[in-house]
VORODREN-147362 format. One record per residue (C-alpha): residue in three letters; x, y, z. Coordinates in pm, whole numbers, padded with zeros to 5 digits, always signed. Example, Ala and Ser with C-alpha at 12.3 -4.5 7.8 and 13.67 -1.06 7.14 Angstrom:
ALA+01230-00450+00780SER+01367-00106+00714
END
This chain:
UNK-10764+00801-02783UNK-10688+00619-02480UNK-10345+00644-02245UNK-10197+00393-02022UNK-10072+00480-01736UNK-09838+00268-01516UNK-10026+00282-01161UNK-09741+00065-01004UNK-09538-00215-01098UNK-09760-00484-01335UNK-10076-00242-01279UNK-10181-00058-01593UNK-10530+00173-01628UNK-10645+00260-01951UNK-10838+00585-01991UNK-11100+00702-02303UNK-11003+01037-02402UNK-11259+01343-02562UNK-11278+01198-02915UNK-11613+01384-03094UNK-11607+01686-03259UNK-11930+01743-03148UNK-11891+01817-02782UNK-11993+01511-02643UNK-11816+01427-02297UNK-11585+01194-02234UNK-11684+00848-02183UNK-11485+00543-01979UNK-11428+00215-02153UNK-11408+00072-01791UNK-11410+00232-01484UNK-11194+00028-01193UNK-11418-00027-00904UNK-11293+00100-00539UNK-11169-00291-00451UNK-10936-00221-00736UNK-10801+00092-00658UNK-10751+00016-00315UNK-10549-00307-00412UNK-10297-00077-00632UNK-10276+00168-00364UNK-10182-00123-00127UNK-09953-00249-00399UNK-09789+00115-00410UNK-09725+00128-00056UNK-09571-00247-00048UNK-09316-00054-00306UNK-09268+00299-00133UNK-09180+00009+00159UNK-08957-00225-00035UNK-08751+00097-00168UNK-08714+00233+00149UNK-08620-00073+00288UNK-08388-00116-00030UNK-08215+00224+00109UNK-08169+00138+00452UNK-08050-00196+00390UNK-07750+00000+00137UNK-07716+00264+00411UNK-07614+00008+00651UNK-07417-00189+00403UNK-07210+00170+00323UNK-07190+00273+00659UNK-07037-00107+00797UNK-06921-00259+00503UNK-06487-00286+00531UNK-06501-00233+00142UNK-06489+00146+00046UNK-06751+00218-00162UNK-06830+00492-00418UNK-07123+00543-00696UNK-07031+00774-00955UNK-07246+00878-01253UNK-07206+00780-01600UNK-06988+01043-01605UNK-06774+00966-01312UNK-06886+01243-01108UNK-06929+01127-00747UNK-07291+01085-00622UNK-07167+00935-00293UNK-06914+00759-00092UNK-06898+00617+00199UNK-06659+00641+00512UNK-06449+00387+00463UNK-06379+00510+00079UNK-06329+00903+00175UNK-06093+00712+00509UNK-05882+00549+00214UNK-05846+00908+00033UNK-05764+01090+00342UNK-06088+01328+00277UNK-06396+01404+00424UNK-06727+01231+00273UNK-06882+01534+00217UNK-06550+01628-00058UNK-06640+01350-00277UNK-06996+01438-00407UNK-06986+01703-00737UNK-06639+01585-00815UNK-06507+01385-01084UNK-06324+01079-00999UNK-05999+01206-01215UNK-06007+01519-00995UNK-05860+01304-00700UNK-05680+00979-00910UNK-05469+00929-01193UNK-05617+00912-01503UNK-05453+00592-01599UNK-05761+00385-01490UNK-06013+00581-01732UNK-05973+00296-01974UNK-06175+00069-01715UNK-06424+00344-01606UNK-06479+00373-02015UNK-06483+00013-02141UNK-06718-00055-01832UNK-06964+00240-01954UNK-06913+00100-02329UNK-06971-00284-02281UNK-07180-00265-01973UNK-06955-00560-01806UNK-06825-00537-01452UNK-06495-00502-01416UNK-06265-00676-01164UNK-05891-00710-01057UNK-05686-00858-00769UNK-05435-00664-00625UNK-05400-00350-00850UNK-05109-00135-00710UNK-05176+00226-00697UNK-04936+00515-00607UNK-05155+00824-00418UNK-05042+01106-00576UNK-05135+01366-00265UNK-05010+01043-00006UNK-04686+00941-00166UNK-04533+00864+00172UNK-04782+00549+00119UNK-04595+00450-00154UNK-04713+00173-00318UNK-05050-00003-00244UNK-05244-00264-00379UNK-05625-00276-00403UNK-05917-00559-00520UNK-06102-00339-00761UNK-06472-00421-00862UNK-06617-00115-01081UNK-06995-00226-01173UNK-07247-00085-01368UNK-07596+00020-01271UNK-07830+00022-01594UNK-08153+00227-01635UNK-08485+00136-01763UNK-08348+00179-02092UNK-08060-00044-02047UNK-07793+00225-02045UNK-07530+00270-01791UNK-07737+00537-01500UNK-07446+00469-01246UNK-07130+00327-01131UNK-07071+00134-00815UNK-06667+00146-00776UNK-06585-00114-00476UNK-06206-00132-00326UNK-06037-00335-00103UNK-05701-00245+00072UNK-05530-00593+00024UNK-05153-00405+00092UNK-05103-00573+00414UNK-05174-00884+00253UNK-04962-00850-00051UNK-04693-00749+00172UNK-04770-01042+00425UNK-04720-01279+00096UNK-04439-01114-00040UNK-04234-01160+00336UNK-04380-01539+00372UNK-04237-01550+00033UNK-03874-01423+00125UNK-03938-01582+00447UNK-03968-01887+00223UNK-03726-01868+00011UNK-03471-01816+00313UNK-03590-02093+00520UNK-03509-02273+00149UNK-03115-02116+00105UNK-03087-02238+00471UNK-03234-02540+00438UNK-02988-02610+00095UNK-02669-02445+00240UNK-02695-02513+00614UNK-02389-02715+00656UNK-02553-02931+00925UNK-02853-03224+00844UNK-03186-03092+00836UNK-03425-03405+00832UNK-03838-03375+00833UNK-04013-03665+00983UNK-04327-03806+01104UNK-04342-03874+01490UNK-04308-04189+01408UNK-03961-04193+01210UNK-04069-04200+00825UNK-03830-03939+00727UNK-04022-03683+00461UNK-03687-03486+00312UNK-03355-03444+00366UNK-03121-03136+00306UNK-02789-03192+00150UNK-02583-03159+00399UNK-02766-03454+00566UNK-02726-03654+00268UNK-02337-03615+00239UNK-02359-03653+00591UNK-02501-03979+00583UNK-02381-04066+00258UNK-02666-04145+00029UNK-02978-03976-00168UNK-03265-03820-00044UNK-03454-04083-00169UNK-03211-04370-00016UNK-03247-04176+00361UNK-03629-04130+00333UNK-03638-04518+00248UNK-03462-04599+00573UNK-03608-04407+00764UNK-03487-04299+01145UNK-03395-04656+01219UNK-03144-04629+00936UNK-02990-04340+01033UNK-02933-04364+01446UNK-02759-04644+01589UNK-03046-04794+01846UNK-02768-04972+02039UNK-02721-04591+02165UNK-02971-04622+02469UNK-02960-04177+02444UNK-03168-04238+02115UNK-03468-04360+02295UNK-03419-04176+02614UNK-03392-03848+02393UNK-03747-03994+02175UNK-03947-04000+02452UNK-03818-03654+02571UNK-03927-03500+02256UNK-04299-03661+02270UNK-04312-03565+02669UNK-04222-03199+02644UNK-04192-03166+02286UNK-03812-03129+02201UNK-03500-03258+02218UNK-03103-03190+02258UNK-02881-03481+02255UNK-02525-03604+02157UNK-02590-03989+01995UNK-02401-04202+01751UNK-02521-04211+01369UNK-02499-04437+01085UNK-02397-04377+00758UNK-02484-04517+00462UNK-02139-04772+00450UNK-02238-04867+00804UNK-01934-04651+00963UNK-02083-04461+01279UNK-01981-04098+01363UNK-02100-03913+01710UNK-02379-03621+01638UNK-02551-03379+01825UNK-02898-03395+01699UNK-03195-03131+01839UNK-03559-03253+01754UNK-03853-03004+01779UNK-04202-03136+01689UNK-04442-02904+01486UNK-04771-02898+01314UNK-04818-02812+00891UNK-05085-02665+00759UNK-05286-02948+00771UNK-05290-02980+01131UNK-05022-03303+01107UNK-04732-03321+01391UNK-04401-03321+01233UNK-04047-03342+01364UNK-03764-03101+01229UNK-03435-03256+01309UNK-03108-03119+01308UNK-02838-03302+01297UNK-02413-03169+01337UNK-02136-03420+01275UNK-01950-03336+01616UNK-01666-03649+01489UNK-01396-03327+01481UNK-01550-03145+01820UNK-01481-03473+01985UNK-01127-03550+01842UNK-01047-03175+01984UNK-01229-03265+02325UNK-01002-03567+02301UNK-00703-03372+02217UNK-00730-03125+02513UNK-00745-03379+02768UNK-00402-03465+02640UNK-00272-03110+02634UNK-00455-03054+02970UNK-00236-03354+03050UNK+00058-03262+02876UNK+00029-02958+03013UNK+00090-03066+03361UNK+00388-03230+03282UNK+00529-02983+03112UNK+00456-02680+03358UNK+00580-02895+03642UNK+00928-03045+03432UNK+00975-02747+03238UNK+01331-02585+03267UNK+01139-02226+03271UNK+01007-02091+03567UNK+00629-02090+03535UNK+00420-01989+03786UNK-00037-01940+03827UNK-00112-01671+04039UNK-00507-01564+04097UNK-00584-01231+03986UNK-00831-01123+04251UNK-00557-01130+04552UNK-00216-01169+04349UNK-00187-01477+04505UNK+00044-01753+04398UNK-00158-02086+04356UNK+00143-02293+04181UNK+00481-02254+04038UNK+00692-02508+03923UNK+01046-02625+04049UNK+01261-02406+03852UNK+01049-02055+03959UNK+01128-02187+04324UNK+01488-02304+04266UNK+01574-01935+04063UNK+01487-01768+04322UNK+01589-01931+04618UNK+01303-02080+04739UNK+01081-02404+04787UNK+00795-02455+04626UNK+00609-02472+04963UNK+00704-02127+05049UNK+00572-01949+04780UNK+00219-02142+04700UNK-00021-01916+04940UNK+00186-01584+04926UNK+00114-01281+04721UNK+00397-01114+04531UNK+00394-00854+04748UNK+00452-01054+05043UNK+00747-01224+04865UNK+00844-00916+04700UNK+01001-01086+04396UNK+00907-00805+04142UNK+01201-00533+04105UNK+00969-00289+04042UNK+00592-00332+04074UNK+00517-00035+03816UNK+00627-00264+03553UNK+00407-00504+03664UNK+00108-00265+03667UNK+00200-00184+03294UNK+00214-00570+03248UNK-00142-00618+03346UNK-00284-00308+03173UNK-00104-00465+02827UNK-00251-00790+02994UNK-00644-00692+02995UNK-00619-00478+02654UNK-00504-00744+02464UNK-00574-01105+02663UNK-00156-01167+02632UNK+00152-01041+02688UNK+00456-01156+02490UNK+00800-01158+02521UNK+00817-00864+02804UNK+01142-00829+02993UNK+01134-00816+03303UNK+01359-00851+03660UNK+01280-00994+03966UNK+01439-01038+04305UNK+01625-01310+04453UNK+01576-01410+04823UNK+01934-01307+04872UNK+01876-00980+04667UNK+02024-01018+04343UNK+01875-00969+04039UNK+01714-01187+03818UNK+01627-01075+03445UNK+01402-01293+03237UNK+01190-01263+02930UNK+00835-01335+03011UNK+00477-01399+02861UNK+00135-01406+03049UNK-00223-01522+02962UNK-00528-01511+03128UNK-00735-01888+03194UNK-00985-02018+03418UNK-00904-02211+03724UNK-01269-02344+03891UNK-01395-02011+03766UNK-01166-01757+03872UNK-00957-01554+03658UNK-00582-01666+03701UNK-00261-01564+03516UNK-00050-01816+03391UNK+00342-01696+03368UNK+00645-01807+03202UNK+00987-01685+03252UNK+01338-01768+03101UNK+01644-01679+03315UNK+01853-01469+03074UNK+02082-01311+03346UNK+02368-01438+03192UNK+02297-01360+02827UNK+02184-00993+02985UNK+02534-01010+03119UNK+02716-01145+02813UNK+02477-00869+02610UNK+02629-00574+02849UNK+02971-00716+02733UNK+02896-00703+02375UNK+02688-00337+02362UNK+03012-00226+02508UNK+03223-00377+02264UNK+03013-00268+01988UNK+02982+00034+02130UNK+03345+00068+02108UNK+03388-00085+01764UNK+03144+00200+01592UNK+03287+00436+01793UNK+03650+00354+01662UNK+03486+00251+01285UNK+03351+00640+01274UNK+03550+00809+01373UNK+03841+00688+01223UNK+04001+00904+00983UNK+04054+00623+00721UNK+03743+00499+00499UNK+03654+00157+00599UNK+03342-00035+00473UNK+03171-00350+00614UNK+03020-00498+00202UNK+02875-00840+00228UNK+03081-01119+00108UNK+02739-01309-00031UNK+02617-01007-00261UNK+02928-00744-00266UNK+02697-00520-00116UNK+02752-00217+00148UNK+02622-00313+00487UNK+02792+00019+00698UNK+03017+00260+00596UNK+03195+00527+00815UNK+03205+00880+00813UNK+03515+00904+00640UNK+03469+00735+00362UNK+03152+00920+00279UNK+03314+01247+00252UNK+03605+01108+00087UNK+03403+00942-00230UNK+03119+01211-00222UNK+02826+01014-00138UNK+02526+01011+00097UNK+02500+00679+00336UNK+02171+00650+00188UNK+02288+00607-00169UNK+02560+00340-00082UNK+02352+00105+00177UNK+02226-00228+00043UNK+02350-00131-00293UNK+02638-00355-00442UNK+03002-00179-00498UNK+03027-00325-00842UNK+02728-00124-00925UNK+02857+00246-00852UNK+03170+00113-01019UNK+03389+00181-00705UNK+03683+00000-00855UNK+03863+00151-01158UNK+03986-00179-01248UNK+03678-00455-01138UNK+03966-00739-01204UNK+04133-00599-00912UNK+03800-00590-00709UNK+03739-00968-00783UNK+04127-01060-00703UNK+04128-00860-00361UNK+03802-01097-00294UNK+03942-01386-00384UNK+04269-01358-00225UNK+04102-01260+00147UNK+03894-01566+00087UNK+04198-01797+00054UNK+04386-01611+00357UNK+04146-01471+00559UNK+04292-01154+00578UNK+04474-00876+00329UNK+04706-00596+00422UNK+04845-00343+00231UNK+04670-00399-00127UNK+04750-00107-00398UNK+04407-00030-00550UNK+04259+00287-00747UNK+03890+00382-00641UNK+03661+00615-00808UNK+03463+00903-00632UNK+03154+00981-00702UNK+03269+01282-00921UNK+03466+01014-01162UNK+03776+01190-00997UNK+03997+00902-00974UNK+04180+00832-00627UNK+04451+00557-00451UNK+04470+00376-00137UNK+04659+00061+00023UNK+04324-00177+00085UNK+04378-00398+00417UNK+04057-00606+00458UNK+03941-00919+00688UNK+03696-01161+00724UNK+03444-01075+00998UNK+03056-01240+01140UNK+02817-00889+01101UNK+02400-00930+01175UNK+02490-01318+01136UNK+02647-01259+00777UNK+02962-01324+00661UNK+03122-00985+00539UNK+03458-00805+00437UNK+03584-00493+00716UNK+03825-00308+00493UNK+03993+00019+00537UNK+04176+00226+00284UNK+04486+00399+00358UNK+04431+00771+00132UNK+04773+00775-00065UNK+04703+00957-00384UNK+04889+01267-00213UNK+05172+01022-00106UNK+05185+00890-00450UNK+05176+01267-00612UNK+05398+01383-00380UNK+05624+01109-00465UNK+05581+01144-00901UNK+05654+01506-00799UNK+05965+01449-00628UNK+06113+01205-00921UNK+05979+01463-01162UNK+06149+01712-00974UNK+06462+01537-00913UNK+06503+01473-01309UNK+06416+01825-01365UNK+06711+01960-01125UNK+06916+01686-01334UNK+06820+01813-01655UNK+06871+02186-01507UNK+07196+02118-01375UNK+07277+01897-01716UNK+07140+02239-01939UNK+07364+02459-01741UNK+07664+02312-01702UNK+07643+02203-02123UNK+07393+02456-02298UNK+07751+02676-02390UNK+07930+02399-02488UNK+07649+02324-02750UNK+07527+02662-02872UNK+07880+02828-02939UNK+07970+02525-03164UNK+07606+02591-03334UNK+07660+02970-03355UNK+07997+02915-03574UNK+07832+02668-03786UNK+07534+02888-03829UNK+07784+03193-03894UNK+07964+03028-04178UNK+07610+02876-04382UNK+07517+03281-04364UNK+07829+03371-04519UNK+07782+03030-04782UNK+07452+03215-04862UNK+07629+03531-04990UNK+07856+03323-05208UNK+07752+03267-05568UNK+07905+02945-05602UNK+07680+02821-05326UNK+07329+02987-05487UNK+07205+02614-05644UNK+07215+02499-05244UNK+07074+02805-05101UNK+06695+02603-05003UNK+06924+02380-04818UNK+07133+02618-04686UNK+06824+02793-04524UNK+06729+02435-04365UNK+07030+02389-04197UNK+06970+02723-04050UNK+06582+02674-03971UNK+06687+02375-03773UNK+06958+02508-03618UNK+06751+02787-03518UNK+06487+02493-03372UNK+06735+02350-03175UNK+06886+02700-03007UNK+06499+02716-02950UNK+06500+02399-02781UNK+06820+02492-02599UNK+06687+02825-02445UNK+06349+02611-02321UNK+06581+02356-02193UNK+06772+02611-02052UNK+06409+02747-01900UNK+06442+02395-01686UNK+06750+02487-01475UNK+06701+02486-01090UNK+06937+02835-00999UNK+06798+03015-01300UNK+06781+03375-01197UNK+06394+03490-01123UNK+06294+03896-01087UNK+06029+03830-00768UNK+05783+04132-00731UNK+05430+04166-00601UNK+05202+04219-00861UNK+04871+04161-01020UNK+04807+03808-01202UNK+04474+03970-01328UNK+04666+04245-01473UNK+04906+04023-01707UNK+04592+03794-01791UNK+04421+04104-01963UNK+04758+04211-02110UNK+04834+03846-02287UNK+04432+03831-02352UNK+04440+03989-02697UNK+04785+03773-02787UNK+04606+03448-02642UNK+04246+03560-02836UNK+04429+03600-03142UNK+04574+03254-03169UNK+04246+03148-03028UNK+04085+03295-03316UNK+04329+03115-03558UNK+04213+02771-03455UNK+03825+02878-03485UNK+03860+02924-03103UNK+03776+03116-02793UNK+03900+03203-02504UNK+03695+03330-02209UNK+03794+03518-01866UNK+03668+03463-01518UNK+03845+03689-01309UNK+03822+03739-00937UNK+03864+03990-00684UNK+04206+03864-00523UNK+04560+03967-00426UNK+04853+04070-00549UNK+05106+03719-00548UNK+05435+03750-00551UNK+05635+03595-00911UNK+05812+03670-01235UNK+05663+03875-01472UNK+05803+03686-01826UNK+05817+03369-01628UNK+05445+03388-01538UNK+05386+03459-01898UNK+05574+03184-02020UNK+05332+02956-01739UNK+04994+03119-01891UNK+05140+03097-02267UNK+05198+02712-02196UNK+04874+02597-02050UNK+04636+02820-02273UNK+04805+02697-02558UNK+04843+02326-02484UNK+04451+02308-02417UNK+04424+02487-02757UNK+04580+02186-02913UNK+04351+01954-02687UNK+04041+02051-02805UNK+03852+02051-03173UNK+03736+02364-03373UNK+03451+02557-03183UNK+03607+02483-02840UNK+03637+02709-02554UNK+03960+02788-02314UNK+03845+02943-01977UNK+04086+03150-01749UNK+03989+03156-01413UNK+04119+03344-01111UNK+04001+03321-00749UNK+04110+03297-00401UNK+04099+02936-00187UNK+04126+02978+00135UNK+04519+03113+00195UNK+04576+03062-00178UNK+04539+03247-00495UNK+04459+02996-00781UNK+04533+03013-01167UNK+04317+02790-01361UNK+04297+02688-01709UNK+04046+02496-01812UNK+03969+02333-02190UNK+03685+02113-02322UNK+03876+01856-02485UNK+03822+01485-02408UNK+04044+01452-02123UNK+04350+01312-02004UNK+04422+00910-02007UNK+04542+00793-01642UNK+04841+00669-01767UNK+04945+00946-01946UNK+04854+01194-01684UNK+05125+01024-01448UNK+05354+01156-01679UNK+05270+01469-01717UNK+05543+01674-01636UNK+05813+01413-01710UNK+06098+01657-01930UNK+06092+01507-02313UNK+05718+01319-02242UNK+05467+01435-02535UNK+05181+01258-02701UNK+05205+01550-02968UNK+05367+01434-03331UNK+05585+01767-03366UNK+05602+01814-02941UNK+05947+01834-02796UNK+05790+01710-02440UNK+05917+02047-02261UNK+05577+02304-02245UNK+05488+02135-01943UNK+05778+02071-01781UNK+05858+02415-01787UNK+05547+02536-01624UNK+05619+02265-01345UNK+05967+02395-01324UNK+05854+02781-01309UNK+05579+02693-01085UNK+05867+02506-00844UNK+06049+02822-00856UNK+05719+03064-00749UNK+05688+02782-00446UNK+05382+02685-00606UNK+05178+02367-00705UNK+05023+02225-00978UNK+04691+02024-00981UNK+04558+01858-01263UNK+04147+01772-01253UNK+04024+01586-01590UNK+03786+01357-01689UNK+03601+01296-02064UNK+03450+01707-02047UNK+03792+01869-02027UNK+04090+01951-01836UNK+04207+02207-01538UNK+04482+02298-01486UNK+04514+02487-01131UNK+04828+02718-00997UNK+04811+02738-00677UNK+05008+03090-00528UNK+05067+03129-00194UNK+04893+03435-00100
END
């Protein structure tokens, strides 16, 4: 049998193996001659060379290529790398080999490394990013990938040539041009001046926006016309300014533009030239529509001008005074005439030399003010006559330039005589609130516009209850001040007509609800530049109970001295008749009238009964004084007063308090406390309650009785008292009037407090 044998590449020997049985030896079919052999030995060493040269060359190529290399096996275990590859890893070279590739990466690129091994096709992708899981400070980067396969002799996949290149700077480069781009592009679009790209030689290229409302047309209409259709070339600066820009490049020049309607508008236009990408010179032009700059040039030469008029006519005194020396550089004719000087005398001097600052600390504070905020308004301030006096005036500074230098410009107003006439009028107000407070009387200042409280004094605060706070700004009509409004609107009206009101008989309401009377003056006075009512109230709701007390007093006495001088006339007439319908009731003839009989009787009995209260009325009825305990006969009528309490599906409670004896009449005071408790009995509905108080008030020891009915009606508490008054069907108009009369005997007083939660009724004992 005979093998071949591959001597070297293309060279192939064949050999005659032992093939008898016999023994025989082994015989060649050819045997190469030494001119044969030594041509495949030179042929071997030509390849021994070429491979080594093979390695060198990729030793070089991994040792200076920029690319990082790696070869892996078919397995992606790492055969070698070179520096630049085991650089991008942050490793050592000698880490790689033995390792597999997922050791180090993330295994989301294993689908490559495996579709590479399975279809033997190289692989390649621009800018892959990659996140370093042991580097993520990197944070993202982006690599060219090439992953290649090396195939044996049997055409399977031996090895795996993995090729990266770091493109992040690039990416990043292209993603800043990009924004850099797209910036340039939101200024170009927004920019509200022209942006125009030429050639040098004026074909215009594009146009922003803003240059086409500028000039009034289309892109397409401005690149038509070009540069001659845009400047006006009867401006000789156009030219001059062209041939600036192709000498040094550039341009900065204010010229006069066309538009599109032929109207021409002044610009300032600045011209740079430039090269593209292709190496072409360009010109970027921007243009700004300076028409409103130049109307506000325009218009400070006329205040610049006006100006000067003004600070030299001006009826203020104005002054400019340099702030490096204090020295006065100007001052118009009315600072010289104010204070007593000429003009000529003060122009050169330094305040200090003139001396025409009261006091220079103010000034100091001035200027501090003056550099933290750049002006000073409306400062008062008083300077110095050259004879002395004193000048006040209210002043304001700024800072300008004179030929460079800081200066302060000053303007004063002389208001010495409204300081004066201000003095006058602090004083007089001063006076006025000091009069309006403390007056005893309420007065009010209410605005004559809205009705509503501008001041209010002292007095009439404590008299209606309320804080200041609660009544300021807030319209009388609102806290229903007025028991009658009508009233209210009449008093208004009338001091409208006249001006002035004195004397006008009104009923106010507290705070409380606790109803109270007054004599209203009022007038018509200027307050804060408002027209408003001053009114003061006159208190006389004690005058007025002092006076219903007195009438009710003096028809008491009447009816006293009227009950004493008749009550025997009456009742001994009444006792006969009564004695003979008793005897009439004994008689048989008379038992078919014996109901009526007993009538006549009853009522004569009612009337001695009204007799002996009437009686109760007289002024000089005898009274048994003694100094005793008003707690005491409370607790001994209690069960009495309970009792009827209990009657009427009542109660009654007691509040007794620690006070003194008081000196009075035992049945009388009974007759006082049977009165009251059982008046507010009748006053209030089933379920009520009747409280009995006791306590002492300053030098007085009050009684009081108070019910929760519904109150009394004003005009029927002005009668109350009044002998023969009742609002009850069956009343005979004398319970009260009794208790007045027994409390006018005890040198006491009544008081009556009521509103839609009850009555009180207070005794007031001297102690």
């Amino acid at each position: 049998m005979s093998i071949i044998r591959e001597a070297a590449p293309g060279v192939l020997i064949k050999c005659n193996d032992i093939t008898n049985s016999d023994g025989t030896g082994l015989t060649r079919e050819k045997t190469p001659d030494i001119s044969e052999l030594e041509a495949v030995n030179l042929q071997l060493k030509e390849e021994v060379e070429r491979i080594k040269k093979s390695e060198e060359i990729l030793e070089i190529l991994l040792k200076h290529t920029i690319f990082s290399v790696a070869i892996l096996d078919r397995n992606y275990t790492f055969v070698r790398v070179n520096e630049a590859y085991a650089k991008a890893g942050g490793r050592n070279v000698d880490v790689f080999p033995g390792h597999n590739y997922f050791e180090f990466y993330p295994s989301d690129a294993k689908e490559i490394f495996d579709h590479v091994v399975r279809t033997k096709e190289t692989y390649k992708v621009s800018a892959r990013p990659c996140i370093c899981g042991d580097q993520p400070e990197r944070g993202v980067t982006y690599w060219d990938w090439t992953l290649a396969p090396v195939l044996d002799s049997s055409g399977e996949v031996d090895l795996l040539i993995l090729t990266l290149c770091d493109i992040t700077e690039h990416v990043r480069f292209k993603e800043k041009l990009s924004a850099s781009e797209e910036h340039y592009r939101s200024i170009y679009d927004n920019s509200h001046d022209g942006i125009i790209l030429s050639h040098v030689e004026g074909a215009i290229i594009s146009a922003n926006p803003a240059a086409c409302r500028m000039f009034g047309g289309t892109e397409e209409e401005l690149c038509a016309v070009g540069r001659n259709g845009i400047f006006d070339l009867d401006d000789p600066r156009i030219m001059i300014a062209v041939k600036e820009r192709d000498q040094i490049g550039s341009y900065n020049s204010e010229m006069t533009l066309l538009r599109k309607d032929g109207t021409k508008f002044p610009g300032e236009v600045t011209s740079n030239l430039f090269k593209d990408q292709n190496g072409r010179i360009l010109a970027s032009t921007i243009i700004r529509d300076i028409t409103k700059r130049k109307k506000s040039e325009e218009a400070l030469r006329l205040s610049e001008e006006k100006f000067s008029k003004a600070f030299y006519n001006s009826q203020a005194m104005m002054s400019i005074t340099r702030l490096s020396d204090n020295e006065l550089i100007n001052v118009n004719k009315t600072f010289a005439e104010v204070l007593g000087y000429d003009r000529k005398e003060l122009i050169g001097k330094t305040i200090y030399e003139l001396n025409i600052w009261a006091d220079l600390k103010e000034r100091q504070d001035m200027l501090r003010k003056l550099f933290e905020n750049g002006y000073v308004k409306n400062l008062e301030i008083m300077f110095k006559k050259r004879s002395g006096e004193s000048v006040y005036a209210i002043s304001s500074f700024n800072i300008f330039d004179v030929e460079g230098e800081k200066c302060l410009l000053s303007s004063f107003i002389d208001i010495t005589e409204r300081k004066i006439i201000e003095e006058n009028l602090r004083v007089s107000e001063e006076l006025f609130f000091k009069a309006f407070n403390t007056n005893p009387l309420p007065m009010i200042i209410v605005s004559m516009k809205h009705g509503a409280f501008v001041e209010v004094n002292e007095a009439f605060i404590r008299r209606n209850g309320y804080d200041k706070e609660e009544l300021m700004g807030v319209r009388m009509i609102d806290i229903h001040h007025w028991v009658d409004i009508n009233q209210y609107f009449e008093f208004i009206e009338d001091i409208k007509k006249e001006g002035s009101i004195n004397n006008y008989d009104v009923r106010f309401r507290k705070k409380s609800g606790e109803i109270w009377r007054a004599l209203l003056s009022g007038v018509i006075i200027m307050w804060n530049n408002e027209q408003c009512t001053l009114a003061i109230a006159n208190d006389i709701t004690e005058l007025r109970r002092y006076q219903r007390e007195i009438e009710r007093l003096e028809r008491l006495n009447l009816i006293g001295e009227m009950s004493a001088s008749i009550s025997h006339e009456i009742r001994n007439p009444m006792t006969t008749v009564r004695g003979f319908l008793q005897l009439f009731l004994k008689r048989e003839r008379y038992a078919q009238d014996k109901d009526y009989i007993l009538l006549m009787i009853e009522e004569l009995d009612r009337a001695n009964s009204i007799i002996t209260e009437f009686l109760a009325l007289a002024k000089n009825k005898a009274v048994e004084l003694k100094s005793q305990s008003l707690n005491k006969i409370i607790e001994t009528l209690f069960p009495l007063l309970q009792a009827e309490a209990m009657k009427q599906d009542k109660i009654i409670e007691l509040e007794l308090g620690d006070i003194p004896y008081v000196t009075f009449d035992k049945n009388e005071i009974h007759q006082l406390i049977l009165n009251l408790v059982l008046n507010g009995l009748e006053a209030m509905p089933a379920g009520g309650c009747i409280t009995i108080k006791t306590f002492q008030e300053r030098a007085q020891v009050v009684l009081a009785v108070q019910d929760r009915g519904t109150g009394i009606a004003p005009e029927v508490l002005e009668k109350i008292g009044t002998p023969f008054f009742t609002t009850k069907e069956n009343g005979t108009g004398l319970g009260v009037a009794i208790c007045y009369s027994i409390a006018q005997r005890h040198n006491a007083r009544i008081d009556i407090a009521t509103d839609s939660n009850g009555t009180t009724f207070y005794v007031r004992f001297k102690a």
